[in-house]
DSSP file (Angstrom, degrees, kcal/mol; ACC not computed):
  #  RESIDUE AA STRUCTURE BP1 BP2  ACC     N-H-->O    O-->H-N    N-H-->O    O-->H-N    TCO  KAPPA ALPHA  PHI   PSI    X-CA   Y-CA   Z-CA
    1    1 A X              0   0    0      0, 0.0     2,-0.2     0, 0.0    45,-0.0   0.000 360.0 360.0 360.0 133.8  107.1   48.8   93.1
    2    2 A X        -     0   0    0      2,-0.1     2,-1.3     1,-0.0     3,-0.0  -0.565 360.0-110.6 -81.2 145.5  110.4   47.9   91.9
    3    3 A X    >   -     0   0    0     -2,-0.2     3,-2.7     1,-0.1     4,-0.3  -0.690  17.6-119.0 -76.1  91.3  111.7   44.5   91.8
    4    4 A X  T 3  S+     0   0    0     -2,-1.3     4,-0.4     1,-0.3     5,-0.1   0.002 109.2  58.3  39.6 -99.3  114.4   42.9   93.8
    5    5 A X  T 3  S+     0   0    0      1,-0.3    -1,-0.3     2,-0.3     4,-0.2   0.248 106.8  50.3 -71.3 -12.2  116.8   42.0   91.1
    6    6 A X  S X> S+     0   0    0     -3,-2.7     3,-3.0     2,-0.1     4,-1.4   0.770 108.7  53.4 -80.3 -48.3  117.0   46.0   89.9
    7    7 A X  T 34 S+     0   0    0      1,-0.3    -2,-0.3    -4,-0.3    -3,-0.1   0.796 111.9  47.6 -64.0 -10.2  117.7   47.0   93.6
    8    8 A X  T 34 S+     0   0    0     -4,-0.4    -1,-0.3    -5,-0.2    -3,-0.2   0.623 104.8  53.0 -66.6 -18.7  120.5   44.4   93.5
    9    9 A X  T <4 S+     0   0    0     -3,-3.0    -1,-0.2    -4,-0.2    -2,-0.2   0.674  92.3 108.1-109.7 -28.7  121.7   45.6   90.5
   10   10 A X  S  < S-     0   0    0     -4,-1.4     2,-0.1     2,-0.1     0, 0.0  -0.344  71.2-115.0 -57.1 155.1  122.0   49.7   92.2
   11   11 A X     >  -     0   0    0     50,-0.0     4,-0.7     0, 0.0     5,-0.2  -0.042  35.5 -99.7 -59.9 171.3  125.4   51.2   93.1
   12   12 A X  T  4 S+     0   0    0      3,-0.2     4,-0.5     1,-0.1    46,-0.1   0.723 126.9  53.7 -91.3  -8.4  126.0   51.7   96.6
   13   13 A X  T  > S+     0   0    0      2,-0.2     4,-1.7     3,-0.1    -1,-0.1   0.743 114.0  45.5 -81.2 -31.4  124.9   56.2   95.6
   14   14 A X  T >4 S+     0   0    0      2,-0.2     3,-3.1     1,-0.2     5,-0.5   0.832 109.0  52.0 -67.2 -84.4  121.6   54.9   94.0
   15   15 A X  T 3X S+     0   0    0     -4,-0.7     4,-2.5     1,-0.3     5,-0.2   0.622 118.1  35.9 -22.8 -53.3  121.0   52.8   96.8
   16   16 A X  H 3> S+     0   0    0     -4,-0.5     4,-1.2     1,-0.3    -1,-0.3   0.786 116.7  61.4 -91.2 -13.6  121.5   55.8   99.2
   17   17 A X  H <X S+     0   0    0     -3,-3.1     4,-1.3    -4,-1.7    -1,-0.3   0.984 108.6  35.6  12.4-113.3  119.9   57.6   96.6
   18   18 A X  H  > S+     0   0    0     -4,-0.3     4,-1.4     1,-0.3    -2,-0.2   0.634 110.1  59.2 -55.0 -34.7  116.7   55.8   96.7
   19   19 A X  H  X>S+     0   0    0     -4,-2.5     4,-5.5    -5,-0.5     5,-0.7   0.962 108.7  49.2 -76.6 -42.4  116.5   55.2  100.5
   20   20 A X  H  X5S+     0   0    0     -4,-1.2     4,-2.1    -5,-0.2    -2,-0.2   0.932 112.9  49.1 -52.1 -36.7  116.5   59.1  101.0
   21   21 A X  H  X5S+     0   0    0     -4,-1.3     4,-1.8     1,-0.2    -1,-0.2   0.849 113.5  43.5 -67.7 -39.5  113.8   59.3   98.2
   22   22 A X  H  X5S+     0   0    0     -4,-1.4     4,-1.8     1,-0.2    -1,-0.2   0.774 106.0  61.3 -87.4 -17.8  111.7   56.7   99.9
   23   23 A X  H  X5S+     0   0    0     -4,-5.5     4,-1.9     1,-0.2    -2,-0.2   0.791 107.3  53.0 -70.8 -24.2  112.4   58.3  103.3
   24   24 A X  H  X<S+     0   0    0     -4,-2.1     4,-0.9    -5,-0.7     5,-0.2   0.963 105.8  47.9 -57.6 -46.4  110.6   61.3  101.6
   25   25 A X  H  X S+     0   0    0     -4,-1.8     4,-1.2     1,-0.2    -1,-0.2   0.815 106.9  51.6 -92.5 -13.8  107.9   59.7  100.7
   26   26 A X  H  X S+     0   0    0     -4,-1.8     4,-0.5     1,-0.2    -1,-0.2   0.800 108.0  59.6 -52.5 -38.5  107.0   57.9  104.0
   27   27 A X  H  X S+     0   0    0     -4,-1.9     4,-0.8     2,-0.2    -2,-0.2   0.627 106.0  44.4 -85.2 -11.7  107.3   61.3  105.5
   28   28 A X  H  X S+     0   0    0     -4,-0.9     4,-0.7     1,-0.2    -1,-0.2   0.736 113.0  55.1-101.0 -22.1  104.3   62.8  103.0
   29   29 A X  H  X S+     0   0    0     -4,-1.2     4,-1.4    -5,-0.2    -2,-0.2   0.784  97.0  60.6 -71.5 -24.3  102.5   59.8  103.8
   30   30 A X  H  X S+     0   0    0     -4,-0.5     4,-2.9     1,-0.2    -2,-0.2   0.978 113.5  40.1 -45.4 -63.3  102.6   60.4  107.6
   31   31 A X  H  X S+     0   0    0     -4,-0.8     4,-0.7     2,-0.2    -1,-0.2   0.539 108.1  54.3 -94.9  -0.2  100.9   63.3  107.0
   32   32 A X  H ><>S+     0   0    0     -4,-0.7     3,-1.3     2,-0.1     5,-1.1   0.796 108.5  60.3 -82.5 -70.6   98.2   62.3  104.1
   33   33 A X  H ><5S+     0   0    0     -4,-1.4     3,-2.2     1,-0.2     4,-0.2   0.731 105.4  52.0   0.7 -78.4   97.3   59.4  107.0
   34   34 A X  H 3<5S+     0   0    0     -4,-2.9    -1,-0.2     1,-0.3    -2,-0.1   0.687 108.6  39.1 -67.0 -22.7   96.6   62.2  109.1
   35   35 A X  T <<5S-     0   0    0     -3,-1.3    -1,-0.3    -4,-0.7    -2,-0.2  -0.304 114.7-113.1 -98.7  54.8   94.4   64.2  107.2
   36   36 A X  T < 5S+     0   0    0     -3,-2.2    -3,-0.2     1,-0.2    -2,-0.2   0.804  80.3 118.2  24.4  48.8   92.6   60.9  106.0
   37   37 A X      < +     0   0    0     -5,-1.1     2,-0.3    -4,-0.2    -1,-0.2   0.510  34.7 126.1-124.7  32.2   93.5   61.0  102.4
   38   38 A X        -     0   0    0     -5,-0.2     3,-0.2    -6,-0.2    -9,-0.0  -0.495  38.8-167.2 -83.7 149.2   95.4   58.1  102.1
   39   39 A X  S    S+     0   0    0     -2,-0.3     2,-0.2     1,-0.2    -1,-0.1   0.807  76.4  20.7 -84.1 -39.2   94.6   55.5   99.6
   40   40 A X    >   -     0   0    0      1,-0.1     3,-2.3     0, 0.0     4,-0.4  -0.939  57.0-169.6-137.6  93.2   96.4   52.6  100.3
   41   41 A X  G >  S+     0   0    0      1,-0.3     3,-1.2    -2,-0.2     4,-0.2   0.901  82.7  75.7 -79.0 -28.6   97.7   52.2  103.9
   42   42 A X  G 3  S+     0   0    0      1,-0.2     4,-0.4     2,-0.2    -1,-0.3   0.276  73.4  81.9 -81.7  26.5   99.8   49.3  102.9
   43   43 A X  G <> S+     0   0    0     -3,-2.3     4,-0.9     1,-0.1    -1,-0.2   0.388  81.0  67.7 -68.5 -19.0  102.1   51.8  101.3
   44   44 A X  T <4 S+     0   0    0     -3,-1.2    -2,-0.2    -4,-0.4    -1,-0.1   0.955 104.9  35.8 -59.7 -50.2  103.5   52.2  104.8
   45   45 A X  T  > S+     0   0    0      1,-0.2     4,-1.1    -4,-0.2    -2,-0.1   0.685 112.2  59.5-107.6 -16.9  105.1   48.7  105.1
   46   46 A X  H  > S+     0   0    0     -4,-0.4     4,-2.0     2,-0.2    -1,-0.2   0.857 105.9  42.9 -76.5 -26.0  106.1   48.4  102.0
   47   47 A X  H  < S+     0   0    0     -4,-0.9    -2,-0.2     1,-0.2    -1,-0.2   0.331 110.2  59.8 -87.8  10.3  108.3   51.4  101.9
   48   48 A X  H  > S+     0   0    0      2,-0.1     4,-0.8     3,-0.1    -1,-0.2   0.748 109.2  45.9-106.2 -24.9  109.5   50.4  105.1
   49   49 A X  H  X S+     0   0    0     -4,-1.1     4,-2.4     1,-0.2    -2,-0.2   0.879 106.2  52.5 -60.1 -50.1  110.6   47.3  103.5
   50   50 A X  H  X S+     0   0    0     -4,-2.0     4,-1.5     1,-0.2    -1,-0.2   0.708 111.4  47.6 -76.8  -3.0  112.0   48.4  100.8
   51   51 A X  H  4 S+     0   0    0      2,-0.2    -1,-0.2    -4,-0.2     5,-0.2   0.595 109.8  55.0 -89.8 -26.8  114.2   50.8  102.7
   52   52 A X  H  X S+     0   0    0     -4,-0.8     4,-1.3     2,-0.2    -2,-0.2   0.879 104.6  56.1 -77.1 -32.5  115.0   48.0  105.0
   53   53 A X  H  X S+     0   0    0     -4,-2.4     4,-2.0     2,-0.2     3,-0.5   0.980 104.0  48.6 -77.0 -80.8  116.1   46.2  102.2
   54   54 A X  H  X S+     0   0    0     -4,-1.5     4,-0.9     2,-0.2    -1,-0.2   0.529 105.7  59.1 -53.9   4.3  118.7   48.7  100.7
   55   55 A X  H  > S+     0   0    0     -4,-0.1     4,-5.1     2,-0.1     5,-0.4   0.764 106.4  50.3 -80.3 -35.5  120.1   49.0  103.9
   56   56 A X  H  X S+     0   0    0     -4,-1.3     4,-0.7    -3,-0.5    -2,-0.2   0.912 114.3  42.3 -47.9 -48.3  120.7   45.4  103.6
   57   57 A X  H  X S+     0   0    0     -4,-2.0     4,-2.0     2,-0.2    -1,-0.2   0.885 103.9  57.9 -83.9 -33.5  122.0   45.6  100.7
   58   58 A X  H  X S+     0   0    0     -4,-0.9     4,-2.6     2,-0.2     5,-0.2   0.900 113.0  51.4 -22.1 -70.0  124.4   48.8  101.0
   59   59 A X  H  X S+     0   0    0     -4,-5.1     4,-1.5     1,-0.2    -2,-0.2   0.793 106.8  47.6 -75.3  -2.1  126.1   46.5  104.1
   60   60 A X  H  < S+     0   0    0     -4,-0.7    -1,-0.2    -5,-0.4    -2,-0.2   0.918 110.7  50.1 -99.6 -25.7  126.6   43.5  102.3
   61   61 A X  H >X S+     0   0    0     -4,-2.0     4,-2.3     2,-0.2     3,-1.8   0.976 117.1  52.6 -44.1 -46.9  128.5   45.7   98.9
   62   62 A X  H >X S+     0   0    0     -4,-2.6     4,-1.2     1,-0.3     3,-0.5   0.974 110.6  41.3 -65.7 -52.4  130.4   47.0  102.1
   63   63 A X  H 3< S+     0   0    0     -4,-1.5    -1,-0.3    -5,-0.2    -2,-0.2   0.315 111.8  52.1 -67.4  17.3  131.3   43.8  103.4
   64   64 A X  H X4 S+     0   0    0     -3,-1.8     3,-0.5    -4,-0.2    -1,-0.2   0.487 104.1  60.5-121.4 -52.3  132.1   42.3  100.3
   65   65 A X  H << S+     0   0    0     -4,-2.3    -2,-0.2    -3,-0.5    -3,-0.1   0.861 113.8  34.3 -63.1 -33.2  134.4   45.3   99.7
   66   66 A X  T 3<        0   0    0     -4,-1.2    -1,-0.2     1,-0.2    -2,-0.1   0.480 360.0 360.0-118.4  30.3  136.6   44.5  102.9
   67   67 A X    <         0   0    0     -3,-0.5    -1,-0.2    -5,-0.2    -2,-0.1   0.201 360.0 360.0-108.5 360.0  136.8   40.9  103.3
């Protein structure tokens, strides 16, 4: 897991970057779930977090940029 304070530190192309990467990897988990070979199920809500989290952060560079 990456820490906070580096995903603050991403540009606003890592950041979009990273969410695509982690939308990837939700989507391969979907489908390990379903043929039970998942390891860790609370890989789910953490990558939903952390994705929720660089959206967060993506809108506040933007609003920073036009205020």
């Amino acid at each position: 897991m990456v820490k906070k304070k580096e995903d603050k530190q991403l540009t606003k192309d890592q950041a979009e970057k990273k969410i695509l990467m982690l939308k990837k990897d939700l989507f391969n988990l979907r489908f390990k779930k379903i043929n039970n070979q998942i390891n860790n199920p609370a890989q789910f809500n953490e990558i939903k977090k952390n994705v929720a989290r660089l959206y967060t952060l993506i809108k506040g560079k933007n609003d920073k940029k036009n205020t």
